[in-house]
C-alpha distance (Angstrom), angle and dihedral (degrees) to the residues before:
residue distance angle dihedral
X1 . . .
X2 3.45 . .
X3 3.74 125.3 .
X4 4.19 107.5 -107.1
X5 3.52 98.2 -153.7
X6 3.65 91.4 50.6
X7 3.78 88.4 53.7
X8 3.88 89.8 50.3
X9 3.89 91.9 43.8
X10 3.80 87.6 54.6
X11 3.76 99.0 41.6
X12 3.91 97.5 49.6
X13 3.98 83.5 53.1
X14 3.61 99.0 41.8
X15 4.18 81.3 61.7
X16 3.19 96.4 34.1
X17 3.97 90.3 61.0
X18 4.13 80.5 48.9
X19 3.69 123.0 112.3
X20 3.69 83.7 -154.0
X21 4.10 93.3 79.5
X22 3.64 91.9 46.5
X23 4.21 93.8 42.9
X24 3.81 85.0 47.5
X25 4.10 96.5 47.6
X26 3.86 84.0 47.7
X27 3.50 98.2 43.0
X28 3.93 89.0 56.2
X29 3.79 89.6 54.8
X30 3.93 90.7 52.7
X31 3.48 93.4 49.5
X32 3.61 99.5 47.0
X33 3.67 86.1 46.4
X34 4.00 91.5 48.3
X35 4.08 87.8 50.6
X36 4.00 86.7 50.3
X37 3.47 93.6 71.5
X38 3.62 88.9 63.8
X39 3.66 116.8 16.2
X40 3.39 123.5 54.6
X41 4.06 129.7 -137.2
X42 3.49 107.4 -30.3
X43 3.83 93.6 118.8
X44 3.66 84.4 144.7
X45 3.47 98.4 57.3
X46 4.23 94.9 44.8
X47 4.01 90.7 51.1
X48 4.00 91.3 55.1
X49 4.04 94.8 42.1
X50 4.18 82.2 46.8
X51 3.93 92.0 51.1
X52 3.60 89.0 50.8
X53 3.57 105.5 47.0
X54 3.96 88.4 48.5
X55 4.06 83.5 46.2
X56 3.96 82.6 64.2
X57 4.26 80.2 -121.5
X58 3.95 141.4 122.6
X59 3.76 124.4 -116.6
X60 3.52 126.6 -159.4
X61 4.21 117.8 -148.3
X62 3.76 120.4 -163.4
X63 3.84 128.6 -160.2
X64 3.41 149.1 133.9
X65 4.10 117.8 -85.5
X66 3.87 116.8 -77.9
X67 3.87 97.4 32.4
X68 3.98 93.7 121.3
X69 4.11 97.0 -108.7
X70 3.74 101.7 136.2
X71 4.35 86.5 37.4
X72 3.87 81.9 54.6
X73 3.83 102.4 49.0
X74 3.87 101.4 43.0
X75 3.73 85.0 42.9
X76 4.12 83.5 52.9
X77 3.64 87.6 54.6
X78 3.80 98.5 51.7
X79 3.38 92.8 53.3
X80 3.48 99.8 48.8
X81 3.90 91.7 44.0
X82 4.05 93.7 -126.2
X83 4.13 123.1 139.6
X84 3.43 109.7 -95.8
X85 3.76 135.2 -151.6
X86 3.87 130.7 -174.6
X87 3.97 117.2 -153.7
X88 3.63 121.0 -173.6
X89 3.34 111.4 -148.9
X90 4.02 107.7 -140.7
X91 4.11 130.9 166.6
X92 4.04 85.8 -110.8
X93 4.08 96.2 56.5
X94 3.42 113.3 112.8
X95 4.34 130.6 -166.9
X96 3.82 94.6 -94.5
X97 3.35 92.4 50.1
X98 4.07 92.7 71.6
X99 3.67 102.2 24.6
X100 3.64 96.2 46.3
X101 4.12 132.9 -113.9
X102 3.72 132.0 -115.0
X103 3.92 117.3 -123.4
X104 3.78 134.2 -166.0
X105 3.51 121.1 -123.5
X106 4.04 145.9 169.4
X107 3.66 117.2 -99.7
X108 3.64 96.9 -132.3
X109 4.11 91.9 -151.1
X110 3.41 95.8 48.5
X111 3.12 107.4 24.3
X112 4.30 97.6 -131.0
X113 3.79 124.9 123.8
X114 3.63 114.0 -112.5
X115 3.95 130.0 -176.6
X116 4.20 112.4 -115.8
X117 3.81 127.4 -177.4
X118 3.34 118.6 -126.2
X119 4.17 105.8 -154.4
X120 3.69 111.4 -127.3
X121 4.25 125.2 -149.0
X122 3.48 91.3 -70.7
X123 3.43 95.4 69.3
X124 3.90 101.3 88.8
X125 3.99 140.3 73.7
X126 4.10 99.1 -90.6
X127 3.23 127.3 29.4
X128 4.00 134.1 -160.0
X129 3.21 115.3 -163.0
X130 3.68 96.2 -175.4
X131 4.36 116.5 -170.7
X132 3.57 88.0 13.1
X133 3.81 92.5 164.8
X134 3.98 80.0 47.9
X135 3.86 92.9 84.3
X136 3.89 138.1 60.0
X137 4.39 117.9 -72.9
X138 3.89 81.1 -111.4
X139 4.11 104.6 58.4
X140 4.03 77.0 39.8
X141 3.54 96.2 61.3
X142 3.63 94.7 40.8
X143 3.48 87.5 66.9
X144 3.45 101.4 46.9
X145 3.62 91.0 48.4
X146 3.94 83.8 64.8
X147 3.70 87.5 50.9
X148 3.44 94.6 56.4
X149 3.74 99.4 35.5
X150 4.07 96.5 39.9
X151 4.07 77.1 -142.6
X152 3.51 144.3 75.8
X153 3.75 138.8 -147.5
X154 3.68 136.7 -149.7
X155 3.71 129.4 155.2
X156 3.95 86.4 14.8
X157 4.00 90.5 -71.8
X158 3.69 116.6 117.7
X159 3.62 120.0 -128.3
X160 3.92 121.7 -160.5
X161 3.70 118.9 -137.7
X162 3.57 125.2 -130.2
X163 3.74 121.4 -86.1
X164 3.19 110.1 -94.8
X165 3.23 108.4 34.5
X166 3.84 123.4 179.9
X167 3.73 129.8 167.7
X168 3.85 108.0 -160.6
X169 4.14 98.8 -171.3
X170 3.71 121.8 -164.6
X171 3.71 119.7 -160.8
X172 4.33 131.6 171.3
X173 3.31 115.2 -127.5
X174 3.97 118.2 -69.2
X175 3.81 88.9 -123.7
X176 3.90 89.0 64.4
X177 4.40 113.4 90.3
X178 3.67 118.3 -98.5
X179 3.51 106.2 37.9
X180 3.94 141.9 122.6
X181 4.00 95.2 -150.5
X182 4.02 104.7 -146.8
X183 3.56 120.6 -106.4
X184 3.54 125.1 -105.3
X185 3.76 96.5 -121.1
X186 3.81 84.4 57.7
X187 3.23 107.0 39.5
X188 4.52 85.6 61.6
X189 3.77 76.1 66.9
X190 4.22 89.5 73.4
X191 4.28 112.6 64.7
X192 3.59 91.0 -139.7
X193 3.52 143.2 23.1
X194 3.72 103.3 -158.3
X195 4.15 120.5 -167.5
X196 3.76 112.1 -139.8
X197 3.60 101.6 -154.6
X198 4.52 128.9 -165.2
X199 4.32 104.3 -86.0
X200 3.17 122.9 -118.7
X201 3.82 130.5 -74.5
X202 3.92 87.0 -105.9
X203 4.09 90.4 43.6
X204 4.00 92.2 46.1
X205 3.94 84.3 50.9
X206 3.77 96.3 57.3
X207 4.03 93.0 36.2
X208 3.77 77.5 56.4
X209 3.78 96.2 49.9
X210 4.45 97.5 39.5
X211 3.89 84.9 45.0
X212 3.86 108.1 58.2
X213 4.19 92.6 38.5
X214 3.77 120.7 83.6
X215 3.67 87.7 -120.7
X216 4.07 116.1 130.5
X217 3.37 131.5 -175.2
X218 4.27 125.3 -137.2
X219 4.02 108.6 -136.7
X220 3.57 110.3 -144.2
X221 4.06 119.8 -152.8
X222 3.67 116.2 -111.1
X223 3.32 105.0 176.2
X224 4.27 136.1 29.0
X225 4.01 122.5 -142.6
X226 3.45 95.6 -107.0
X227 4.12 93.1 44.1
X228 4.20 79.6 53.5
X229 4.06 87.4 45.3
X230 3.81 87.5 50.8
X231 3.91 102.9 50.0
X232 4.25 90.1 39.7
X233 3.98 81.8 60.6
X234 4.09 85.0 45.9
X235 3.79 97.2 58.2
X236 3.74 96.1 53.9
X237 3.78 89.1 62.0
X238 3.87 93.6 50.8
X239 3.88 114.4 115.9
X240 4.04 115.5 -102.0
X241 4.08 104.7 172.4
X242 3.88 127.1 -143.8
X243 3.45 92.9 -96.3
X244 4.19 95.4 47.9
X245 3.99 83.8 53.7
X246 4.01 93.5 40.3
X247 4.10 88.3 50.6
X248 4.11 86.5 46.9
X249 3.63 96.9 51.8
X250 4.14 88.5 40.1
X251 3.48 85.5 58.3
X252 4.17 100.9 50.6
X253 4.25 96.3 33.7
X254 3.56 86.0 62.4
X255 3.49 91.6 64.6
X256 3.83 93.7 64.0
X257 3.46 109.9 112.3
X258 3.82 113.3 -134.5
X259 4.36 87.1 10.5
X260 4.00 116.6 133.8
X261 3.41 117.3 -90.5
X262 3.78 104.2 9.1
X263 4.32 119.5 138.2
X264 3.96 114.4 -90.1
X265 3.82 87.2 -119.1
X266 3.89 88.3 66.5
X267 3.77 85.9 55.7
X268 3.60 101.8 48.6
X269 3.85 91.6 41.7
X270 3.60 120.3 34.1
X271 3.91 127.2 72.9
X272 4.13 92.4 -160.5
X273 3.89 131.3 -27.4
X274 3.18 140.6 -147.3
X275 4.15 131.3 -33.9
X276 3.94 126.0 -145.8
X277 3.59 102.5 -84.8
X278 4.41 84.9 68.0
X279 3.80 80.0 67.0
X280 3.84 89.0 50.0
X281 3.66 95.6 45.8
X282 3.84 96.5 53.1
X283 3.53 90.8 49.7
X284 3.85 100.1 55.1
X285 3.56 86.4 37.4
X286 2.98 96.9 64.2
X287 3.40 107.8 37.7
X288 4.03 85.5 57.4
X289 3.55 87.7 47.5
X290 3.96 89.8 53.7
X291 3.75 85.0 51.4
X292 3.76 92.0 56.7
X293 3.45 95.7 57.4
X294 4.33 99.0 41.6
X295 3.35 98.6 -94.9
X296 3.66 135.7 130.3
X297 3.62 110.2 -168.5
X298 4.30 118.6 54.2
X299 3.91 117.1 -132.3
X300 3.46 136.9 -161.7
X301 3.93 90.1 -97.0
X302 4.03 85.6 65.3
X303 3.63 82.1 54.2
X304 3.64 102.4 48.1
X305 4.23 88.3 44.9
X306 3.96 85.2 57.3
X307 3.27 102.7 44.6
X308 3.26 106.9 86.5
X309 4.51 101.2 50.4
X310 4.19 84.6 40.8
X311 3.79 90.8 48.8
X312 4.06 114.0 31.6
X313 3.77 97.7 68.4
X314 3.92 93.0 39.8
X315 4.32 91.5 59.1
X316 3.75 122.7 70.2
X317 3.79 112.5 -151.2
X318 3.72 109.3 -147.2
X319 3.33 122.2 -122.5
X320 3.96 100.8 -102.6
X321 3.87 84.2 57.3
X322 3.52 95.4 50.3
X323 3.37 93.4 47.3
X324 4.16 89.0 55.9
X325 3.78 86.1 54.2
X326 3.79 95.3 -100.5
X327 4.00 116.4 146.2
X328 3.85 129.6 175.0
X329 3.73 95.1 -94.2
X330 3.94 92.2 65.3
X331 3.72 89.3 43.9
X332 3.82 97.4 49.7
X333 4.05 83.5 44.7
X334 4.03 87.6 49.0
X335 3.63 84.2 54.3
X336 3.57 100.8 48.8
X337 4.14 91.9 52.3
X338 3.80 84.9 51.1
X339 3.84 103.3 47.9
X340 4.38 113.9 74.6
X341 3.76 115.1 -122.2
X342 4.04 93.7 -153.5
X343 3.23 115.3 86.0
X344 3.76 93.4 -135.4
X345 3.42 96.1 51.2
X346 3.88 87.5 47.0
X347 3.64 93.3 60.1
X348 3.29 105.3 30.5
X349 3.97 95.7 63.2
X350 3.44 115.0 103.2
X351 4.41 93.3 -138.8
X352 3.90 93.3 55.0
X353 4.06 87.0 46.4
X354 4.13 86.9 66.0
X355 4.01 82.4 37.9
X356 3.85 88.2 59.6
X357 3.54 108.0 31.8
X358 4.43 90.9 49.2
């Protein structure tokens, strides 16, 4: 049997030697510098929709109306040189209407009727799905059937999506009237759920100042499909140790209500936590995120930075704790203060031992 840390040793410098990390590290500073000329702060925001695009994943951003989301996404596209379709999500819009319809029509040669599919939105490289808790649970799930899939069918024929495919979804806030707030089980279908929050005083000041000139800005391409296609393939072979993948699954078992081991707090304040595919999330996001930033092993610090948009829309706080003012953020950040870092200290301690061995 071959020796595993060998294989690890000799992975990490087989990408290391790649011009793929450095094109990818550079290629994040281009793009952020592209969506400068147009969006401002938010740096946040761009890093997490970057991780997950290069995760080969969705993301979902929530925020209240006027916060630049759709400006940011089709600006996203430009620069990364990807097809790019816009679907607002309305109480009228039904399955077809996304995924596309099939249509009979004369063959003008031969005169015989033949079926054709016409290709609906979905049908290109990025995706905003803007309002998407705007529209009825069954449009919803049509699209997130394509998510999952990467295909579509209609008429019983299969159609592949395009490669890649990212749905960027926008949504207001569920409190807000009008809206068909997404399920739990299908919002776990999105990588991330990112919160776009109001700038800054200084930010708001020079959105003020770029908005009401005549000034535009051109958005050069950074990136092609199949350069994206190439680096998505890249991140899965990035190094994530035993320990990186025992802190990650530390972090989402003790959000398992009723589970061995887990802090009273998570008891008392959580309806359910998180499934598998958290785990699975914070691993590829971080290893794109290590990619981002030149390096070619992830660490827990990659973890802790994704814990919170992997994590917030995969607990339900119950409604005691919400009523106290507690919210999955504080939770996730109560669970971060409470689980070790070292992996010695991580294994040695006698709660994370029943954690483990449940």
């Amino acid at each position: 049997m071959a020796d595993t840390g060998s294989n690890e040793a000799l992975t990490a410098q087989v990408i290391a030697d790649s011009s793929a990390v450095r094109k990818l590290s550079e290629a994040r500073e281009r793009i952020v510098g592209q969506l400068s000329q147009v969006i401002v702060g938010q740096t946040g925001v761009i890093e997490e929709l970057l991780i997950s695009l290069f995760a080969r994943s969705h993301c979902l951003l929530e925020g209240v109306p006027g916060l630049a989301k759709t400006l940011l996404i089709s600006t996203l596209a430009k620069s990364l040189n990807l097809s790019f379709s816009r679907i607002q999500f309305t109480p009228d819009l039904m399955p077809a209407d996304i995924t596309g319809t099939e249509i009979i029509e004369e063959n003008r040669s031969t005169g015989a009727r033949e079926r054709r599919f016409l290709e609906g939105p979905l049908f290109s490289n990025m995706v905003l799905a803007d309002e998407i808790n705007r529209t009825p649970p069954k449009t919803q799930a049509a699209l997130l059937e394509a998510m999952q899939e990467r295909q579509v069918t209609v008429g019983r024929v299969r159609h592949a999506l395009s490669d890649p495919f990212f749905v960027l979804a926008t949504q207001n806030p569920i409190e807000q009237e009008g809206t068909y707030p997404l399920p739990e089980a299908q919002q776990d279908r999105f990588m991330f759920k990112v919160f776009v929050n109001y700038p800054s005083f200084l930010e708001e000041f020079e959105v003020a100042r770029r908005t009401t000139t005549t000034q535009s800005e051109s958005i050069k391409p950074v990136l092609s499909a199949a350069e994206i296609v190439e680096l998505q393939q890249i991140v899965r072979t990035v190094i994530a140790s035993d320990h990186v993948v025992r802190y990650a699954l530390s972090l989402v078992r003790q959000t398992r209500v009723g589970s061995p081991g887990i802090p009273d707090f998570v008891n008392d304040m959580v309806g359910w936590g998180a499934g598998p595919r958290a785990v699975q999330f914070l691993i590829l996001g971080g290893k794109a995120r290590a990619l981002l930033y030149g390096r070619t092993q992830v660490s827990t610090d990659d973890i802790q930075a994704l814990a919170k948009p992997v994590l917030r829309h995969r607990i339900v706080v119950n409604f005691a704790a919400q009523s106290d003012g507690m919210t999955s953020d504080k939770i996730i950040e109560k669970l971060i203060a409470c689980t070790p870092t070292r992996e010695d200290e991580l294994t040695s301690d006698a709660r994370f031992k029943t954690i483990f061995a449940s």
